[in-house]
N, C-alpha and C positions, 0 to 999 in steps of 0.2 A: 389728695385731700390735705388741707391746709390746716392744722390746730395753733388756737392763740390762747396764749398765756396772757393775764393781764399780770402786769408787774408796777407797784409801787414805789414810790423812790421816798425817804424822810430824807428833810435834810435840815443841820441845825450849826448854828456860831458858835466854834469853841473858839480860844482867844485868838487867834492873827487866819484864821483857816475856818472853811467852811466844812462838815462833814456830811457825805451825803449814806444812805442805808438804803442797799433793795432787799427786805425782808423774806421775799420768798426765796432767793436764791443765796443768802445769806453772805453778800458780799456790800463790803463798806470802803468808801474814795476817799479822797478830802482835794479841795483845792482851793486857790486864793481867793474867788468870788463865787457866787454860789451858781453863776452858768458854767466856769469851770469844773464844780464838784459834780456837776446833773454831768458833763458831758465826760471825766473820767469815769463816772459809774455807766452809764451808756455804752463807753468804750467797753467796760470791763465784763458787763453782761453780755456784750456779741461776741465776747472773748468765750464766757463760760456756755451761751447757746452755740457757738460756732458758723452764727450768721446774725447780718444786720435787726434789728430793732425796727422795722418801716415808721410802728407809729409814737416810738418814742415809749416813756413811762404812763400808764392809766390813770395814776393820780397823784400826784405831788404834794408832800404835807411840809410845810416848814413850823420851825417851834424855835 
């Protein structure tokens, strides 16, 4: 049996850097552009589940 977590990504312009937030696992990236910052927070969530993401973050909010 398979369970999915939907997971959130915010992501927002502080001055030279993007910063991205997955709120439920309560981990935050930053990178130079904002597909940088989705894809170290991506990284860093297969990190803290201990396997890949298939479909990515469920909803994506910029501000």
């Amino acid at each position: 049996m398979t369970i999915r977590f939907p997971f959130s990504a915010t992501i927002h312009q502080e001055e030279d850097f993007y910063v991205s937030i997955c709120p439920e696992a309560d981990i935050i990236c930053k990178g130079n552009t904002v597909e940088e910052a989705i894809e170290n927070l991506k990284k860093e969530m297969e990190k803290f589940l201990g396997e890949e993401l298939p479909e990515g973050f469920s909803k994506i909010t910029f501000y």
